[in-house]
N, C-alpha and C positions, 0 to 999 in steps of 0.2 A: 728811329725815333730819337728824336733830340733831350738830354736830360733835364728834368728839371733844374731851377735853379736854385730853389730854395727846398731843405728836404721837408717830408713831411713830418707831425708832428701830431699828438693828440688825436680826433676822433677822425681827421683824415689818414693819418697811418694806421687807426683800425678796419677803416672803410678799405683799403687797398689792400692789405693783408687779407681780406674774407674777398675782393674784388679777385683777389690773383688765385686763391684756391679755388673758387668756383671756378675760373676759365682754367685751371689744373682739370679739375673735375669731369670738365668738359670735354676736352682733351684726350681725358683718359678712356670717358666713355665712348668716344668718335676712333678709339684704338691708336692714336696718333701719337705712340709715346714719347720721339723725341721733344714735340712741343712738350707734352705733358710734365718731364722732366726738366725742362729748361723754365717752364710756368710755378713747378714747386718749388727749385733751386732760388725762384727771386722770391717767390712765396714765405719760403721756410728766413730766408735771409731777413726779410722784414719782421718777419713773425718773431724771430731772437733777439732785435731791439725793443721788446714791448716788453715794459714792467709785468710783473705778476699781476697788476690789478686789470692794465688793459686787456691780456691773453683771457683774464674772465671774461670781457665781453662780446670775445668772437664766440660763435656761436658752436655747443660743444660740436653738431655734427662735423663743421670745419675743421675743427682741430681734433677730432678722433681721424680722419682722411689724411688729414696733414703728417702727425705726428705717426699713426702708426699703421694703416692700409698703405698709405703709399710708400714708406719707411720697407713694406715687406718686398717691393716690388725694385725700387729704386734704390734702397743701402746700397751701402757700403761695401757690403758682403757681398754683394750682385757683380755679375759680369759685365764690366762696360758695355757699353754701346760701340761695337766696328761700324767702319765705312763700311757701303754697300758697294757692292761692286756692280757694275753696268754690263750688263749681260749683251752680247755681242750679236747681230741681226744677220741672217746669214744673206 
């Protein structure tokens, strides 16, 4: 995907933020957690550029998943993600 060129701003960087957690969400419930963590990682990064007053207008369920469901699963404190290794076909 080619980047935008101009960032977002205002009620388009809210829109995107609640845009990226939902397809997180989605992700998560389809078990597909590398996407899912790479979908919260831009998620969570947009969501740090939003004043206090935009972060009120995503909607709390979004941001209770964001900040601290997927926080328990994805931290810090979590075991990376290894390569998988390709199991051999006899």
């Amino acid at each position: 995907m080619a980047k935008e060129e101009h960032p977002l701003s205002g009620p388009e960087l809210i829109k995107e933020v609640c845009r990226r957690i939902r397809v997180a969400r989605s992700y998560w419930d389809a078990h597909n957690n590398a996407a899912c963590r790479r979908e919260r990682d831009r998620a969570l990064a947009l969501y740090n550029t939003l004043t206090p007053e935009q972060k009120d207008q995503i909607p709390q369920v979004l941001r209770v998943w964001l900040r601290y469901r997927s926080e328990k699963y994805f931290g810090a404190h979590r075991t990376p993600p290894q390569k998988q290794q390709r199991k051999r076909s006899r």
